[in-house]
C-alpha positions in Angstrom: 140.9 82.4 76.7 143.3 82.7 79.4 144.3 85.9 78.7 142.1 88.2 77.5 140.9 92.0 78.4 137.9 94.2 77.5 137.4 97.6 75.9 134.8 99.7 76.5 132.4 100.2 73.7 129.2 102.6 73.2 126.3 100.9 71.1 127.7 102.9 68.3 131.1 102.0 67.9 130.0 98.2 68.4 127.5 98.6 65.4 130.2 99.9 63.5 133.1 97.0 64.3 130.0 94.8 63.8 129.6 95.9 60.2 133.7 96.0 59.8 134.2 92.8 61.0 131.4 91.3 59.1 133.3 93.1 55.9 136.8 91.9 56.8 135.5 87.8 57.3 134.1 87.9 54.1 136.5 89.6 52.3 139.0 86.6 53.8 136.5 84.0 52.5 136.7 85.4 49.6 140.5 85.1 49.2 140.5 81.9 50.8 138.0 80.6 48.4 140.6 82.0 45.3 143.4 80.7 47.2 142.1 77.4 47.3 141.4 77.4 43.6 144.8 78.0 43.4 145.9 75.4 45.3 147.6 77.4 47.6 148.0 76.9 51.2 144.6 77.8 53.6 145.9 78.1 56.9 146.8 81.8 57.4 143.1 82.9 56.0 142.0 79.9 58.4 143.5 81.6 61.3 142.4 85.3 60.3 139.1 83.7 60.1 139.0 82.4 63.4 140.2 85.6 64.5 137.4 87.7 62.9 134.9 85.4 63.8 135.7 85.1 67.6 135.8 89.2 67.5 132.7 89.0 66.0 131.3 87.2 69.1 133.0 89.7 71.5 130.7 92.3 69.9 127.8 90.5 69.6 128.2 89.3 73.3 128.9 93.5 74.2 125.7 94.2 72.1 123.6 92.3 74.0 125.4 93.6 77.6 124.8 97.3 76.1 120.8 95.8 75.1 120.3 94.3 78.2 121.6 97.0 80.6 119.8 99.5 78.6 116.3 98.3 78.8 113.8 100.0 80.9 
């Protein structure tokens, strides 16, 4: 990602985008999956997803900074 920043996150707060995230992709799979019954066009719910999921990473990859750096 060539431009790209970083917020600052207590174990907490990631939890909590964790579970909203998680929410948000599969309320989008969800609507793609009636979308596509409608044969309507995918590719914004494609891109959201993509979105989400790379977010979802982010926190995941601060979860395990916030695991690691917290270990005694």
């Amino acid at each position: 990602m060539a431009n790209s920043a970083r917020i600052r996150l207590d174990k907490r707060e990631a939890l909590f985008l964790k579970d909203l995230f998680a929410e948000t992709r599969h309320r989008l799979v969800v609507r793609r999956a009636d979308a596509k019954s409608r044969d309507e066009d995918l590719a914004d719910f494609q891109v959201a997803i993509g979105t989400i999921s790379r977010l979802q990473a982010e926190v995941d990859r601060a979860l395990d900074e916030l695991t690691w750096t917290t270990k005694a």
